[in-house]
N, C-alpha and C positions, 0 to 999 in steps of 0.2 A: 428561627431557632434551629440549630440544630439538630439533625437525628439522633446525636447520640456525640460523645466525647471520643475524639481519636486517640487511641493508645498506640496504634502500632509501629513498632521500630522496628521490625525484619525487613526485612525481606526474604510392501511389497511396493515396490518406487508405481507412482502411477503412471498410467498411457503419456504418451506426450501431448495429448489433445485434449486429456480431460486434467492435467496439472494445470492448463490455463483456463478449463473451464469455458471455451470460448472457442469448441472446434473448427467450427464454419470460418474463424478468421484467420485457420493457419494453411491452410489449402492452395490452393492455386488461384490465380487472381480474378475475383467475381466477388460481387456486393456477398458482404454477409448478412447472415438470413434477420436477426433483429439487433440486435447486440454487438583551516590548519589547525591543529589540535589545541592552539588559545583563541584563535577565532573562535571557536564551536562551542569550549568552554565557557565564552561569555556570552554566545547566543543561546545558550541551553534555560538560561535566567528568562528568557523568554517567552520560549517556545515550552517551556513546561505544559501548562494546559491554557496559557491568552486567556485564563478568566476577565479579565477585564475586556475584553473583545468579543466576547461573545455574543453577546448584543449585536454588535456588526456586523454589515454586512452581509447575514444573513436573512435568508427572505425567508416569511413563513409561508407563503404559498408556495415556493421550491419545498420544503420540505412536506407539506401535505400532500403535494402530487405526487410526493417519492412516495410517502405513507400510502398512500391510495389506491399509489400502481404496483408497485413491490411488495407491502407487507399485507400477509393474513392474518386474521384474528389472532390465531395463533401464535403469532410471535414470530414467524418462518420469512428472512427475507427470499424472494425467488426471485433469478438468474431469467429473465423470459427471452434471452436469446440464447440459451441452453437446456431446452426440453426441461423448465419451471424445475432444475436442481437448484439446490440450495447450496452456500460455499461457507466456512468460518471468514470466511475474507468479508463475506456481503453479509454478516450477522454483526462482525464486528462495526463495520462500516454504519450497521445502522444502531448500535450504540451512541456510536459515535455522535451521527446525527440527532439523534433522541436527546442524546443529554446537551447539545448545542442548543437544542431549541425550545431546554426546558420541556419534555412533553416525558414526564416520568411514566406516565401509564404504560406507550409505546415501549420505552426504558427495560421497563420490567416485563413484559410482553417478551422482548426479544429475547432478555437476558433470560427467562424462564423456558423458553425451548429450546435456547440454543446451551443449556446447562443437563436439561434433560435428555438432549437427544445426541449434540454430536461430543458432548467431553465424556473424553477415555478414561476408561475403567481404572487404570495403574498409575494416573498421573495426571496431571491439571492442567494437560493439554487438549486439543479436542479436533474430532475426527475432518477432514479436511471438505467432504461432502456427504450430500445427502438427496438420495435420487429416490422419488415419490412415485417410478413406477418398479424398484428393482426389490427385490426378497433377499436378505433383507434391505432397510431402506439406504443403513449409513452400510456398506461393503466395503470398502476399504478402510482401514484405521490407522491408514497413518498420518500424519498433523502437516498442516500448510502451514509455514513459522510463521507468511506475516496473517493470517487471520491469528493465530495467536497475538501477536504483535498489533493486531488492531483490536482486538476484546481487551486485551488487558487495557490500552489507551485510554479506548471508551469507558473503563471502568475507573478507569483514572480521572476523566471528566467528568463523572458521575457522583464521584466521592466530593473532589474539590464544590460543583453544583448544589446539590442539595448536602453538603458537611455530614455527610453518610459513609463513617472509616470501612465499617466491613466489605464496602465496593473494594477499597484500597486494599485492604487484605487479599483479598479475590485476585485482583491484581496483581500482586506481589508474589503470589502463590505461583501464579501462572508463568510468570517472569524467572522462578526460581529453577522450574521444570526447564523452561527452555534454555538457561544457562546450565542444566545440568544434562540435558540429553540430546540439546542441540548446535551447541558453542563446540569447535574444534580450531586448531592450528592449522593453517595450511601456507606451506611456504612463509613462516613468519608472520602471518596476519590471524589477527581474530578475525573468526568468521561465524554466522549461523549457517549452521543447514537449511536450505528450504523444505524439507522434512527430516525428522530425525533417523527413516530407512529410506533407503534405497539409490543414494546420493553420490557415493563413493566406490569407486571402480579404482581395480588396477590402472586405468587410463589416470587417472586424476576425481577430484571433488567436483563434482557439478553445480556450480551456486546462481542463482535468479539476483542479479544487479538492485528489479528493484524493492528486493525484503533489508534493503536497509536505511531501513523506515527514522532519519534520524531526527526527525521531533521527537518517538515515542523515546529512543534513546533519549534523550535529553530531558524526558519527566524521570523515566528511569534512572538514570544517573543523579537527579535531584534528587532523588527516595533514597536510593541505596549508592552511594560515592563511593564505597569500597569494592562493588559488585565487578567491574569489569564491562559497564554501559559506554563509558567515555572512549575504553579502549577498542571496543566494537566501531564506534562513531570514526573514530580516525583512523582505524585502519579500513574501514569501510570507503572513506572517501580517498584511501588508496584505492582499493582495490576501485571503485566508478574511474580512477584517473587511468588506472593502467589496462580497463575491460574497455577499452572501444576499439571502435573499427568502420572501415568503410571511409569512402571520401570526406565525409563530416566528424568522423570520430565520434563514433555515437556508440549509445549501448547498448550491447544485442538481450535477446529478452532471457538467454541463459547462456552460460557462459562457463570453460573449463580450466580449473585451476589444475596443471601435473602435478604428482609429490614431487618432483624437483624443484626446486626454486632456481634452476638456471636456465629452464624451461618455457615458454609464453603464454601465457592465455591463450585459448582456441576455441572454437564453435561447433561445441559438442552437435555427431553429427544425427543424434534423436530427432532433432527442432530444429526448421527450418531457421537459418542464422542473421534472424531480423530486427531490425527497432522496430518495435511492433504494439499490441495492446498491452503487455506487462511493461519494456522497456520505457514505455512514457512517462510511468510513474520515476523514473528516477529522477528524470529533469525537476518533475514536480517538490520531491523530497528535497532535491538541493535547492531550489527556489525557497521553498517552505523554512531553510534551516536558512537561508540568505547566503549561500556559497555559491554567491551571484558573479565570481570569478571560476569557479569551477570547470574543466573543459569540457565533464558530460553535460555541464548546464549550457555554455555555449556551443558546444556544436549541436546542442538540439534547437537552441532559439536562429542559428544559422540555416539548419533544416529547412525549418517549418520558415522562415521567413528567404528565403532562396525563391531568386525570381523568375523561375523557370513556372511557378504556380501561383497561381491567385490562392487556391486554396490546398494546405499539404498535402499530399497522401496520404491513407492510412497508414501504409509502411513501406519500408524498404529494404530488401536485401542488401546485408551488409559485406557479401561476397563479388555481389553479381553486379549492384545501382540498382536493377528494377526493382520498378515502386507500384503500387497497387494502382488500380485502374479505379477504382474509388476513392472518395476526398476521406479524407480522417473524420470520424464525427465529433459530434458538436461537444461532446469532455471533452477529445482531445484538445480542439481548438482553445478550450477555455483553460487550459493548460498552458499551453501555447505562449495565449493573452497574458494571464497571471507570472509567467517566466520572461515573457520580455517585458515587462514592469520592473517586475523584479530587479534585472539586469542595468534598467535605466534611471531606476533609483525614484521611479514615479511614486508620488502618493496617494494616484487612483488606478485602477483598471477597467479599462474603457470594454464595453460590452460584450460582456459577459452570457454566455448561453442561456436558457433558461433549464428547467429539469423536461419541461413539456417540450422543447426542441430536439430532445434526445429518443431514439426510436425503441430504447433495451435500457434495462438494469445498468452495465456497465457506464455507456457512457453518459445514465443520470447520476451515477454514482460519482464519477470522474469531478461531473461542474460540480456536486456537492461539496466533494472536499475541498477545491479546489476555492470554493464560497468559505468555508470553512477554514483557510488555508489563510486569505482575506482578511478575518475577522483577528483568528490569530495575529499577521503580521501587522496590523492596523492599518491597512488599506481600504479604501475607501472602493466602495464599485461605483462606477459611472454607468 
């Protein structure tokens, strides 16, 4: 039975080392310390929210050890290879999970702290962290688009799950903010900011490859057609086609659009200019959307499968070729796994990490979705 009848028809820049949340991994090479636009169109029918797959695929013991290891009573997922911060990316993220695996208590849990603590006063965005030993806790307030971009998803899984619209309003609300204070033109392309300050210099826009997130696009442009979701998705998979670099033509984990448009992409020189722990996620997003001809999707499944390594590195300088002195972990790999599927048009994917083979938050987060990712495309895990 439903909860209720759906009526709704609407719809200071940070450090460069705490914007990925993930300092220890951008440093110098040492283990870190824990942690076409009608194509798209008809994949979008999809990828809306995979209800029907949700059942797949995924384990429920992956998800209790996520719950177990990451979340507090409280509702607070924690980052434990970044001094136990909390990010809207890994609140969103455990939405997400929560309403995949049916476990509403978790649901509301999340959604109850992470509404109380990090969304912003003036708008239905929310603050991008939240540091449990700093005064106060959330100090910065400016928004990380795609933790926006993964709470409203999850909210969006949460509706369709238990037929609960006010999730979807939440949603929509969230959605409306970020096209209205973080959507800008740049050289012709719709683009989001990865936060709504601090992004834009006389140099050019500074935009992160992988916040475009195009599943979520694609429930959003289901909801709201007229919004400007589609045109984001396609200029987006411009912008992954013309942001690579390096001998693989891969995508660096930020990347600088000039105001000219006669201009090229560069690598803004804040972040070391690497395929790295953000840039992974874009292979994934275009796996996940099936833009299994994609170039940033193949020159990552090229990467990671280049027989210089049994197993890939964590990252690579997209300037220099060197590549980290440690193997990628065990998300990445299952990214990896899930993208060369993808590509070869499999309809399982052969072994798959587990959440307990991961050492940190991020990369149990990575095989989640990534399981998740799965269920959606109706792939089977071997």
């Amino acid at each position: 039975m439903p909860d209720d009848e759906d009526t709704t028809t609407a719809g200071f820049m940070p450090s460069p080392k705490d914007m990925t949340g993930r300092p220890s991994l951008l440093g110098s090479a040492q283990a870190p310390a824990v942690r076409s636009t009608r194509r798209w169109a008809l994949a979008a029918g999809v990828l809306v929210l995979g209800a029907p797959y949700l059942a797949q695929a995924q384990s429920p013991d992956d998800w209790v050890a996520f719950r177990n290891r990451f979340l507090t009573d409280s509702g607070r997922v924690i980052d434990s290879g970044n001094q136990a911060v909390s990010h809207s990316e890994g609140q969103g993220w455990g939405l997400m999970f929560a309403a995949a695996h049916d476990d509403r208590e978790s649901f509301e849990l999340i959604r109850s702290w992470t509404r109380g603590t990090l969304k912003r006063e003036h708008d239905n965005l929310h603050a991008w962290r939240y540091r449990p030993g700093a005064t106060p806790h959330v100090d910065d307030p400016n928004n990380a688009t795609d933790g926006d971009l993964y709470i409203l998803w999850g909210l969006l899984m949460a509706a369709e799950r238990w037929q609960h619209s006010p999730y979807r309003t939440e949603a929509l609300t969230i959605a409306h903010d970020l096209m209205r204070l973080a959507r800008r033109t740049v050289s012709g392309l719709s683009v989001l900011l990865p936060g709504v300050q601090g992004f834009d210099s006389p140099a050019g826009v500074v935009l992160n490859p992988s916040y475009v997130v195009l599943p979520a696009f694609a429930a959003l442009h289901r909801l709201l057609p007229q919004a400007g979701w589609s045109r984001l998705a396609t200029d987006g998979l411009t912008l992954l086609r013309r942001a690579r670099f390096g001998a693989w033509g891969l995508s660096p984990d930020w990347v600088r659009q000039p105001h000219r448009a006669s201009l090229p992409l560069d690598l803004p020189e804040r972040w070391p200019p690497r395929f790295s722990y953000d840039a992974v996620r874009v292979p994934l997003m275009l796996a996940w959307a099936n833009e299994t001809t994609h170039p940033a999707l193949v020159g990552a499944h090229r990467f990671w499968s280049d027989s210089r390594w049994t197993v890939p590195p964590a990252w690579v300088d997209l300037v220099t070729g060197q590549t980290a002195e440690y193997p990628a972990p065990s998300g990445m790999r299952a990214i990896a796994a899930f993208a060369a599927a993808r590509i070869a048009g499999a309809a399982e994917v052969q072994a798959l990490p587990s959440v307990n083979d991961s050492q940190d938050y991020y990369s149990a987060s990575l095989t989640l979705l990534v399981r998740l990712a799965c269920s959606m495309s109706g792939l089977r895990v071997g």
